[in-house]
C-alpha positions in Angstrom: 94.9 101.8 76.9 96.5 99.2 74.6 94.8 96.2 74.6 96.0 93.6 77.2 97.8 95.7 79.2 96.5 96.4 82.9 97.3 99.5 84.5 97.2 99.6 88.5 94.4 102.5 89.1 97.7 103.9 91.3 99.5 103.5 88.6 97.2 105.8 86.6 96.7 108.2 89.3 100.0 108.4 90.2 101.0 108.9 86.2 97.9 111.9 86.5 99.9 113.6 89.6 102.8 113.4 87.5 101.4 114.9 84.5 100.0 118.2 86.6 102.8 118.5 89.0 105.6 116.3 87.7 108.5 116.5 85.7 109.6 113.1 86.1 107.8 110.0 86.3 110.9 106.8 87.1 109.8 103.3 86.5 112.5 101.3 89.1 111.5 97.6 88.5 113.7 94.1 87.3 112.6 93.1 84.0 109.3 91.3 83.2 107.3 93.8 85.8 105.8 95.8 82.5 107.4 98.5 82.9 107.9 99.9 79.2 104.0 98.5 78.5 102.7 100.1 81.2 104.2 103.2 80.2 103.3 102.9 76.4 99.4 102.7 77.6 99.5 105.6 79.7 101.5 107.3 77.0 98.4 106.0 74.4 97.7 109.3 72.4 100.4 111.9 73.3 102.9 112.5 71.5 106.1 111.2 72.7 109.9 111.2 71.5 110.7 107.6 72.7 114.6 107.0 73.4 116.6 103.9 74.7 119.6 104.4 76.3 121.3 100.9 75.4 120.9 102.2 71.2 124.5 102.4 69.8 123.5 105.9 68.8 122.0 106.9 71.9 122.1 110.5 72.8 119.6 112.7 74.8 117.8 115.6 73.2 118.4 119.1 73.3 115.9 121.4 74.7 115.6 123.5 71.9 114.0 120.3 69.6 110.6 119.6 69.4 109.6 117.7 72.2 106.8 117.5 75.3 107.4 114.3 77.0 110.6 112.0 76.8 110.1 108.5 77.6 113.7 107.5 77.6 113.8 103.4 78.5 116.8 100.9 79.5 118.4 103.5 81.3 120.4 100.9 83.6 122.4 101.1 80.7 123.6 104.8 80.6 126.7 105.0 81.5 128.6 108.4 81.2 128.2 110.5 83.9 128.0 113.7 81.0 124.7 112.1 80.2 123.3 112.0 83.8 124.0 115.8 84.1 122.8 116.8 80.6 119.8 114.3 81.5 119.2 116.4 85.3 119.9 119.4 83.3 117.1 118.9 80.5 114.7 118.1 83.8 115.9 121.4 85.7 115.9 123.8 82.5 112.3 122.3 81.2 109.7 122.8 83.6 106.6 122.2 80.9 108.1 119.2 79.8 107.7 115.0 81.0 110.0 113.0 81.4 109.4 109.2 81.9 112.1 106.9 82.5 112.6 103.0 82.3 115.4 101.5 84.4 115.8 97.9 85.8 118.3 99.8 89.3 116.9 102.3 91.5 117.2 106.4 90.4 120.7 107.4 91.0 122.0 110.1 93.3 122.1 112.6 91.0 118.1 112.5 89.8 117.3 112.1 94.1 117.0 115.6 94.3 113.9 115.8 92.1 112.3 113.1 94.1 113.1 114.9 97.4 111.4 118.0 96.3 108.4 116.2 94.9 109.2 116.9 91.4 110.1 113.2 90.9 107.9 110.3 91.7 109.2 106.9 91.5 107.8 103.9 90.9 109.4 100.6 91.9 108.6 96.9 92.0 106.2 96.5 94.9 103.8 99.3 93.1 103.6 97.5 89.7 102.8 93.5 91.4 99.3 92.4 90.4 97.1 92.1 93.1 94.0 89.7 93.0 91.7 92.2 90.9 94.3 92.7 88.4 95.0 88.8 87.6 90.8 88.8 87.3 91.3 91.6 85.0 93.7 90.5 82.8 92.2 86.8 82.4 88.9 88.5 81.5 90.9 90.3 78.6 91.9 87.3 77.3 88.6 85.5 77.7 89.2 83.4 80.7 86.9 83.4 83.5 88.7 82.1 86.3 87.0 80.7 90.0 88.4 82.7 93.0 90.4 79.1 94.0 92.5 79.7 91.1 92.9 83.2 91.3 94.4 82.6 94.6 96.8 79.6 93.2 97.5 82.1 90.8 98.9 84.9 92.9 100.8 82.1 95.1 102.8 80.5 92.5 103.9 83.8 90.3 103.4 86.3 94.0 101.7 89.1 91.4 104.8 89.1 88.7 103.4 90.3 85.7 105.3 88.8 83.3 104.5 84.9 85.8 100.5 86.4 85.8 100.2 87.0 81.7 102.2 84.3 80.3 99.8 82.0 82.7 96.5 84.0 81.2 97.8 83.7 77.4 98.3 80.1 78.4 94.7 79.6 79.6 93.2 82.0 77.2 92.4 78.4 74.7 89.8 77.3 77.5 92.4 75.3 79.5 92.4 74.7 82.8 94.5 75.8 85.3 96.5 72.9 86.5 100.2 71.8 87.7 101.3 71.4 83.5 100.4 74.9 82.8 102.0 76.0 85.6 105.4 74.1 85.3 104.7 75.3 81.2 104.5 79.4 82.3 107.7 78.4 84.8 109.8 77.1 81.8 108.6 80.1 79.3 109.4 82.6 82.3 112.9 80.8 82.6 113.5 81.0 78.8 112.4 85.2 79.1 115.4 86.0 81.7 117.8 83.8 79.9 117.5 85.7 77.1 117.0 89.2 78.4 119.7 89.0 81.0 121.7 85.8 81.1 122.8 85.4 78.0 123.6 89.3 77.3 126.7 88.7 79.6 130.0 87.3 78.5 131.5 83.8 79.5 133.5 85.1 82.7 130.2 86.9 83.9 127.6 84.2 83.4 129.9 82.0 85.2 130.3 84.3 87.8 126.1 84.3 88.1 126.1 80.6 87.7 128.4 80.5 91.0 126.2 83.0 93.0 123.2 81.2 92.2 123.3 78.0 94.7 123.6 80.4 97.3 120.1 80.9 99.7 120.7 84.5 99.4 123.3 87.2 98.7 123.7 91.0 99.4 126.4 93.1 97.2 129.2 92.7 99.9 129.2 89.1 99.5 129.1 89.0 96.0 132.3 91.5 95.7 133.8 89.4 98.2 133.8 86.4 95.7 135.0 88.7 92.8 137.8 89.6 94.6 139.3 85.9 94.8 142.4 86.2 92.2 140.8 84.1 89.4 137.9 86.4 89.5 139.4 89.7 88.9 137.6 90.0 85.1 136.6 92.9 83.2 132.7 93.7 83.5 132.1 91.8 86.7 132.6 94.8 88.8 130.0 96.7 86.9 127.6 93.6 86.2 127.3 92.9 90.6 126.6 96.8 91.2 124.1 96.6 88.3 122.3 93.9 90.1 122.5 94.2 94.0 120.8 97.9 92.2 118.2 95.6 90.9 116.8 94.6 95.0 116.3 91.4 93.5 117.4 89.2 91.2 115.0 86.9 89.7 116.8 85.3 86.9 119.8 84.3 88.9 117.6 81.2 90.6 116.4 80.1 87.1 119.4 79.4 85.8 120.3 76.1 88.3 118.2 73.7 89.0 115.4 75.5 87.5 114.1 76.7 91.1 110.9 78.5 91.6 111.4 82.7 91.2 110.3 84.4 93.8 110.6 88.2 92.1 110.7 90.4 95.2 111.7 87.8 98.1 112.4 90.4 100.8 114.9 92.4 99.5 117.8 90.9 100.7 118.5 88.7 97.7 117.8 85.7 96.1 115.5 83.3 97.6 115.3 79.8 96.2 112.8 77.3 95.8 111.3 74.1 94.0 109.9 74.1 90.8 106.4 73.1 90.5 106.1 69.6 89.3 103.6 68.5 86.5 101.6 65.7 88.1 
């Protein structure tokens, strides 16, 4: 396994299923749950034709190339239907092949199939959130021993994000203490993280568009097509961008963006749930 990386033991023995019986193993989380980590360590020592679907010069492989496992990654961000059915094709025509894939929405109708006959297994969100042995874990890698107070403050303020739990243990990994600065500190870097890896990948219509769904307590896809609707909302990509995210479950950069609110990754599935920061004492 690659160093700091912590793999769930369901992780791993759901990854061994998928090796022995599988054919596809789909990684269905938001960003910052370690997905494309997590797969790289189980992935440590095959060999693996790594693809991501947002490249410019994407395009899946043929089945008569040299491959045995395809971890294809982003995959939110393919977009032609010819590629879903060459991809379901490659799945159907190769049954000694793997294929691992990396999206940010749930699988799509036309790979359900595989999961219904058990030649799919899909991970989401909920499977991949640190539990209270994991945090312990992945302090320990980074030489922090931490009491079993602050391994419970811990899982409160990130609720077992991995992305919340490892910025906080590279934080601490200097001999710090865990205290209301480092946690407003791994708030702010978390903050920073979705601005640049969703936010800011929009255009001006669409982050204004996110900015206005923000405030609200919560919001389901209905609503937010509602509001798109209005005439001075009828811009190219918003359509695409709110079915991209209501896919998502939750949104946790969308509450980051105003008044710097506390994320709450998963909420309860509904939507966006917002909160107060932490403040520095």
């Amino acid at each position: 396994m690659q160093n700091n990386i912590i793999v769930k033991p369901s992780t791993e023995q759901q990854f061994d299923r998928f090796l022995r019986q599988g054919r596809a193993l789909f990684f269905s989380a938001p960003c910052g749950f370690g997905k494309t980590a997590v797969a790289e360590a189980l992935l440590s020592g095959r060999e693996v034709l790594r693809l991501s679907a947002d490249s410019a010069d994407f395009s899946l492989p043929s089945a008569e190339a040299d491959w045995q496992i395809l971890l294809l990654d982003d995959l939110q961000d393919m977009q032609e239907e010819q590629d879903w059915n060459a991809l379901c094709e490659l799945i159907r025509a190769c049954p000694e092949r793997r294929f691992v894939l990396l999206s940010r929405g749930t699988p799509p109708g036309s790979l359900m199939a595989f999961q219904y006959t058990g030649l799919m297994t899909v991970l989401e969100a909920d499977d991949l959130l640190f539990d209270a042995d994991d945090v312990r874990r992945l302090l320990r890698l980074y030489g922090v021993e931490a009491a079993d107070s602050e391994i419970d403050g811990i899982l409160k303020e990130s609720v077992g994000y991995p992305l919340g739990v490892a910025i906080t243990a590279r934080c601490m990994s200097p001999g710090k203490p865990w205290t209301p600065e480092l946690v407003a500190r791994v708030f702010r870097e978390v903050f920073l993280y979705f601005e640049t890896a969703i936010y800011r990948r929009f255009d001006l219509p669409v982050r204004r568009f996110l900015l206005e769904l923000a405030p609200f307590e919560s919001f389901d896809l209905e609503m937010a097509d509602g509001q798109r609707r209005s005439p001075c909302r009828r811009t190219a990509g918003l359509a695409s961008s709110i079915h991209h995210y209501a896919a998502l479950r939750q949104l946790p950069a969308l509450p980051l963006l105003v008044g710097f609110p506390s994320f709450s990754p998963l909420g309860d599935g509904a939507g966006i749930h917002r909160g107060k920061a932490p403040r520095a004492a």
